[in-house]
Structure formats: C-alpha cells, structure tokens
C-alpha positions, 0 to 999 in steps of 0.5 A: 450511465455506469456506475462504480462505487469503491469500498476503503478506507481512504480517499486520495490520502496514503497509498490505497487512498490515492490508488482509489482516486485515480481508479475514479478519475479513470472511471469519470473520463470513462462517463461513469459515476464514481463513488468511493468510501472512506473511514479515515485519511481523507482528501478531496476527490473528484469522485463522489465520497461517503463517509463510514461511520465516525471516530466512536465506530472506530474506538469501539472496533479497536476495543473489540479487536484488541479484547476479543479478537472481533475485528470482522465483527465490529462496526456493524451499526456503520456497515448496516449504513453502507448496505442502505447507501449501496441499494441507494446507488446501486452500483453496476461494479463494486471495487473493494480497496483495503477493507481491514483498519476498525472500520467495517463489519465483514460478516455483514457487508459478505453476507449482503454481497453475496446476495447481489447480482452484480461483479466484486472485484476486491484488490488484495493490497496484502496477505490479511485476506487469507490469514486469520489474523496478520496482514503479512508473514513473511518477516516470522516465516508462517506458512499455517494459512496454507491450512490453517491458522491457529496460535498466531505467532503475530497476535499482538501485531497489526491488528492487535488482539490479546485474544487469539482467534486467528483460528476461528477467524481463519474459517469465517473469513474462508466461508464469508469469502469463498461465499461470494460467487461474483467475486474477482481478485485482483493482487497488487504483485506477481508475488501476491498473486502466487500466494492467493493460489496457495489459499483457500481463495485459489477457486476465484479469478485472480488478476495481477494489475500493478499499481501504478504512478501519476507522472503529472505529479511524479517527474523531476523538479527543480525547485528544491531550494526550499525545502533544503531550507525548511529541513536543514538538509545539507549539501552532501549526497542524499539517500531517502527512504519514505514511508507512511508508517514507519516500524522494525518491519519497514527497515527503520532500524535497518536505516539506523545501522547504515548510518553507522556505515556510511561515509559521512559525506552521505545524508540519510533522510527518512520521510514519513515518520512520527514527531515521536520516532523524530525526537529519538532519531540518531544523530546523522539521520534527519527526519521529516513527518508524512506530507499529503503534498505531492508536490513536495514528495515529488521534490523529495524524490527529485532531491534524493540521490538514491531511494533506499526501500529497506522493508522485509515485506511488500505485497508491491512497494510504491516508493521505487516507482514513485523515485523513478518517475522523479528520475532517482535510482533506488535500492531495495531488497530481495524479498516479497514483491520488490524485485518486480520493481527493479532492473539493472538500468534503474537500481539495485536488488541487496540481499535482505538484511545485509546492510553492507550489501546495501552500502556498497550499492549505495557507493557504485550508484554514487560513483556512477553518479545518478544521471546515469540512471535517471533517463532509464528511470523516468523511462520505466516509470512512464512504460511500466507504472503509468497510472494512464496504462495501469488502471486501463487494466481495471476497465478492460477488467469490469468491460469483461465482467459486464459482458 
C-alpha cells in the first residue's frame, strides 16, 4: 500500500489546511495511507495526523524571527522529530503544503530531503519560496527576487523580522531548494506559475493545479433565516467579502471606503475578522468572526447577493469559486492571480483600487439580479474548481513521478 504523507501547517482548517484534507481523502479513495502534519489550526481528518512540536516551539521561533531574522533556522528540536516520524513512515511521495508560519526548520528538514531517494512535490500557495523574506510583493513593486534579495522593503511585514537577512536568506533558501533534485513544483495559479520561472527555482518541474471547491459542502442553501438572526443582518441587498485573515493588503480598508459609496440600501458584510477589527468597524458594515463550519460558510455565500475579493495580491483567491458553487457572482480585482477566476457569465474584473469601478459593478449585477448569474456560477464552479477533477490532477502527478 502506497503511502503519502503531507507537510503544513494545518489539517482541514484555513485554506491550505483544508486543501491538505481533500488531497487525503483522494489518496484513501485511491487505497493509499495518508498522513498529514500539522503545527497549528487543526480540525479532525480522516487521514493519519501528526503534531509538530507545541506552542513553546512556536514562541521561541517567533523570537528568532523577529530578533534575528531566524525564521529558516528555528525549530530545529521539532524538525529533528519529524525526520525520526517520516524513517518511520517511509512515505512513497512526500507533498509539501505551506512550510513557513514558526514551525519548522528548513535547513534541517532540506538538507535530509535531499538525501532521500523518493519524489517531493512541494505546492507553492505564494511567492515566500523565491523571496528572502516576504510572502508576496506585488502590493510594494519589488522585483529584487529576480536577482537578489537585499534591504527589504517589507522586513517588518509578514514575517516580521527587526533584523534584516532578506540577503543571506535569499541564498540559503536557493542553495537548500535547488539542493533537492527529486523536487517537483506545483503553483496554485497560471500567474504563480510564470513567476518560479523568473526564479532561481526556474530549473525544477513547475505544474499549475488550481485548487479546487468541495461541491458537497458548496452549493446553494436555503436555510439562512438563522443566521439573518444570529448577525442581525438586514433584509437589503447583500455584498460579502470573507477572509481568514484580514489586513490593508486584503481590501479591508478598501471595504470601508465603498461603504461610503454605496446606496444605502445595500449591506456589506465581511466575514473572518477579528473581535478587535469588529469593535472598530464603521457603521454601516457588520462584521462576523472566522468559522470553521462549512455549513454556515456555505449559508454566507448562499446568503450574499455578491461577493466582493478586493485584495491587491493573490497567488489563486478561493473565496470566488467557493461563492460560485453556492450560486453568488462575485467581483474581484485585476491583479496577481485573480482574473483566472472570472469570466463574464460569473462576475466581474474592477481595476485594482478604483472602488468606483467597483460600485458600479456592484450596481449593474444587482440590476440584473443575481439569478442571472447563478446557474452559470454553480456550473463553473462544478466544471472548472471540482476538488473531484482538480486534486485527480496530483494523482496523475505522483502516478508519473513513480513511474
């Protein structure tokens, strides 16, 4: 029996978590063992998982990256663990999920890697791979990755660091990645995918497989009353935007200024944030915090008349499709990897920042009323983002690899 064990973060929680689940759940159907890691974010699975080091590790690789830059280097004692799990395993493909967020030591977990005689696929969610430092950097206009990294204009951005090393984490990442010669590269996006070819990882396979939706769990519901109740929603046309973490980059402040624009005979909801960012939401805008229920996220969806993905920067943006499925158009903006989502029968493409063009989206798909869209969505969402289809695509992927 075949066995395939994945590296992240998290398990069926957040995005990459629950894109790690159905990869799992492909693999049981397929008879294969699945055995998937996690740090943090953790929800049950019906694959095998395995915990990475404990809140300590975290804390103290948090201290070494914002003090000294250390984020490759931290967390070697719960690395070293994993090392002894995987000779344990000894898995026939290993899939590599999100690998930064404080949790593991990437020297360490590279350089045994490099050593096994087995295929790596490692699915890149963002640009951290190729940066020294930043996950993404379309929002500041950096091109140094191209060359080289040096004086990062995000330092003190995701993830934090007062120590900048963007240079000296530049090569190290170049020299433990392009290290691993049984490496495939897998990108989220056709955009992604254009950029590891500007890298330094252009020698290795680079395969795009979107992610996918899970249309047993994404499809148009009904029963919303409840929750119109739970979060005093009123009965006005509805735009959503849902995030799992909300910042400047994400469009929230973006939001606030539509509100302004809006007819007032529209709500806005936004879904995902923080009791904090809650408590200092203008009025006009209400505010839920992150579920992990699917069900009521589906309801959300199905409840919205549009969903709004107003982020400057997006290696693939699952928000869209997800509104798809449940039958709700949505908008986004022309950058990064968003405009793969959308075509004409399911939404609109507003030039980046222009929150008029926005509005006026906003307007002629309300006009048109959203039953206009909604067959075309669920349709797109069911022939294009099936999970059932898109996570195939691994399968014919590791098939080949062991071959």
């Amino acid at each position: 029996m075949k066995k395939l064990l994945q590296i992240g973060i998290e398990v069926n929680s957040g995005s990459t978590g629950r894109i790690a689940e159905q990869i799992g759940v492909v693999a049981l159907t397929k008879g294969w063992q699945s055995y998937i890691t996690y740090a943090r974010g953790y929800n049950p699975s019906k694959s095998n998982t395995i915990k990475i080091g404990n809140k300590f590790n975290i804390y103290e690789h948090v201290l070494q990256t914002r003090l000294l830059g250390n984020h490759l280097k931290a967390s070697t004692r719960a690395t070293k663990q994993l090392v002894k799990i995987i000779e344990i395993i000894k898995p026939d493909i290993i899939q590599l999920q999100q690998l930064h967020g404080y949790f593991l030591n990437l020297e360490v977990l590279f350089n045994y890697l490099a050593d096994l005689c087995i295929p790596v696929v490692w699915t890149l969610h963002d640009c951290w791979a190729f940066t020294g430092h930043c996950a993404h950097f379309s929002l500041v206009n950096c091109n140094k990755w191209q060359s080289e990294c040096f004086d990062c204009p995000q330092i003190h951005k995701y993830p934090k660091s007062y120590r900048d090393k963007s240079k000296e984490n530049f090569y190290l990442k170049e020299k433990l990645f392009n290290g691993l010669p049984n490496l495939t590269i897998v990108t989220v996006s056709d955009w992604l995918n254009g950029l590891v070819k500007q890298s330094f990882l252009k020698k290795h396979h680079a395969h795009t497989i979107q992610n996918g939706v899970d249309i047993t769990k994404f499809y148009p519901r009904q029963d919303t009353d409840y929750l119109i109740k739970k979060y005093r929603i009123p009965n006005k046309k509805l735009v959503m935007g849902v995030g799992t973490i909300w910042s400047g980059s994400k469009g929230l402040y973006d939001f606030f200024q539509l509100r302004e624009l809006l007819d007032q005979s529209i709500s806005i909801v936004l879904v995902g944030l923080t009791k904090n960012q809650i408590d200092k939401l203008p009025q006009g805008i209400i505010g839920i915090e992150r579920t992990e229920s699917l069900d009521e996220l589906a309801q959300l969806y199905s409840l919205a008349d549009i969903v709004l993905s107003l982020s400057y920067q997006e290696a693939f943006g699952l928000t869209p499709i997800e509104s798809f499925a449940c039958g709700t158009p949505a908008i986004v903006y022309n950058n990064t990897a968003l405009p793969e989502l959308i075509t004409s029968e399911v939404g609109i493409i507003a030039e980046t920042g222009s929150l008029k063009q926005v509005n006026d989206a906003i307007m002629e798909i309300i006009k048109k009323g959203k039953n206009q869209y909604s067959t075309s969505c669920i349709a797109r969402a069911s022939r294009v983002f099936d999970i059932n289809v898109k996570y195939q695509q691994y399968f014919a992927l590791y098939e080949n690899l062991l071959s």
